[in-house]
C-alpha positions as CSV (number, residue, x, y, z in Angstrom):
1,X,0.0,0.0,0.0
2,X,1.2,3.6,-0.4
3,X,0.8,7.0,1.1
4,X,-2.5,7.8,-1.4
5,X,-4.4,5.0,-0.4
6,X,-3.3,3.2,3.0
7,X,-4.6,0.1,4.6
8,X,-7.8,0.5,6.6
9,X,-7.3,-0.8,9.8
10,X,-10.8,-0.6,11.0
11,X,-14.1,-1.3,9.4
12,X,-16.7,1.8,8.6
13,X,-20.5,1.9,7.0
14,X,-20.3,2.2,3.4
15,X,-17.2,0.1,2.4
16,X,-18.8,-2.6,0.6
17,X,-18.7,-5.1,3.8
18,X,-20.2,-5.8,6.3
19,X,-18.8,-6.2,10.0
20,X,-19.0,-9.6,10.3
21,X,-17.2,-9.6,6.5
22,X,-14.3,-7.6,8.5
23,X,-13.6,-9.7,11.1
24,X,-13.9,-13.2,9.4
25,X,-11.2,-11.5,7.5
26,X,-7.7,-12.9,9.1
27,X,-4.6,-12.2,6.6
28,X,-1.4,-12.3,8.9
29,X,1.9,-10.6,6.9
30,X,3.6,-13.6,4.9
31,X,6.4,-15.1,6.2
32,X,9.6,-14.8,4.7
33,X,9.4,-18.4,3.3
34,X,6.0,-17.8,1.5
35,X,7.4,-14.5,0.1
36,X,10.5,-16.6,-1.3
37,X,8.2,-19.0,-3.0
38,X,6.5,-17.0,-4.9
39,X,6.4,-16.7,-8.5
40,X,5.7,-14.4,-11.4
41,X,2.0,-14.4,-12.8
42,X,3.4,-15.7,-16.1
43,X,4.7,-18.9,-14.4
44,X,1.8,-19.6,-11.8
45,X,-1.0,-18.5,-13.7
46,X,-2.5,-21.0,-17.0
47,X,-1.1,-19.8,-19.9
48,X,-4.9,-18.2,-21.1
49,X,-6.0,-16.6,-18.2
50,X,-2.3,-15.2,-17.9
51,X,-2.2,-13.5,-21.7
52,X,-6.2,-12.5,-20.9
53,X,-4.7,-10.4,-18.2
54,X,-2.0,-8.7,-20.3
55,X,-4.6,-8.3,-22.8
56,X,-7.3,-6.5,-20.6
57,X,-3.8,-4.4,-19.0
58,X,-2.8,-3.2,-22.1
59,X,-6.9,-2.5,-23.4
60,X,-6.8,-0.4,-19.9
61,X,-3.5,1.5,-20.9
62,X,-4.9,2.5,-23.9
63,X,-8.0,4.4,-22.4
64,X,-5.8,6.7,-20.2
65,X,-5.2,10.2,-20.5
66,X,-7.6,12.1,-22.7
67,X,-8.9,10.7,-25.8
68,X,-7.7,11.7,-29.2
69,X,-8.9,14.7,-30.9
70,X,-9.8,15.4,-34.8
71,X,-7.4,18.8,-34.7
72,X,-4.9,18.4,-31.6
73,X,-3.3,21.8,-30.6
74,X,0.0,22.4,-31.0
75,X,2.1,23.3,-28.1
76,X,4.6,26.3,-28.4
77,X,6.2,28.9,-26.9
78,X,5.2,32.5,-27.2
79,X,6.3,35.9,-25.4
80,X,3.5,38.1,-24.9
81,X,3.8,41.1,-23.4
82,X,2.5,41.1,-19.5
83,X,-0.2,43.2,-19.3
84,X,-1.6,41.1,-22.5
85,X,-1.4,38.0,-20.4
86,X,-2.5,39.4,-17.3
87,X,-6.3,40.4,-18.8
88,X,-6.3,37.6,-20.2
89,X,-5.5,35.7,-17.0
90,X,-8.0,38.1,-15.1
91,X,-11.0,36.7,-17.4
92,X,-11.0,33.9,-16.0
93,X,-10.8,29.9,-16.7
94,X,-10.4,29.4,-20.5
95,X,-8.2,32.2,-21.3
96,X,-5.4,30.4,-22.9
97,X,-8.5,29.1,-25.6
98,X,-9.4,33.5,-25.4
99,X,-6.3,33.8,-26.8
100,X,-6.4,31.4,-29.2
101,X,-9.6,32.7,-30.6
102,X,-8.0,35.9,-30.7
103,X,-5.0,35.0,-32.9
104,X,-7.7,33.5,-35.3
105,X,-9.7,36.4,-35.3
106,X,-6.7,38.4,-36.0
107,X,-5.1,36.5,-38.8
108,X,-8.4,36.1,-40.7
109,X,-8.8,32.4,-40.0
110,X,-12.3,32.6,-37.9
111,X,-15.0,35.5,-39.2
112,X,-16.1,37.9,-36.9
């Protein structure tokens, strides 16, 4: 377990269980033996439910992060001068996308 999401240690309404799920629940820490026998998925597991895993991992992979775009923006780096920047910071959320329709407005690309 990590920092983010640490073990619970005592049971609480709402966490899928009930309390006499919780305590039936008896898990000591493995020994060092057990951890030394252990072995990697690939070996312990049949070889189909082992390459369905990897298969439903990578399938899971590809849906992070946002999904693709028609048009994706291009990122660059421009120097505007400060107090352009700072009214367009003061307007609020969306004002990098202000900008942008600014500089199409400007360079005859959007109409009015």
């Amino acid at each position: 377990m990590d920092e983010k999401n640490p073990p619970l240690i005592e049971m609480f309404p709402g966490c899928g269980f009930s309390q006499e799920d919780w305590d039936d629940v008896d898990f000591p820490e493995m020994t060092d033996e057990e951890l030394a026998s252990m072995r990697p998925a690939k070996e312990a597991l049949p070889p189909k439910l082992y390459k369905a895993l990897v298969k439903m991992q990578r399938e899971r992979e590809k849906m992070r992060g946002r999904p693709p775009v028609e048009k994706p923006k291009k990122q660059v780096t421009l120097r505007l001068d400060d107090d352009v920047v700072e009214a367009f910071r003061a307007s609020g959320k969306g004002w990098q996308g202000r900008i942008n329709a600014a500089l199409r407005k400007a360079s005859g690309l959007d109409p009015a």
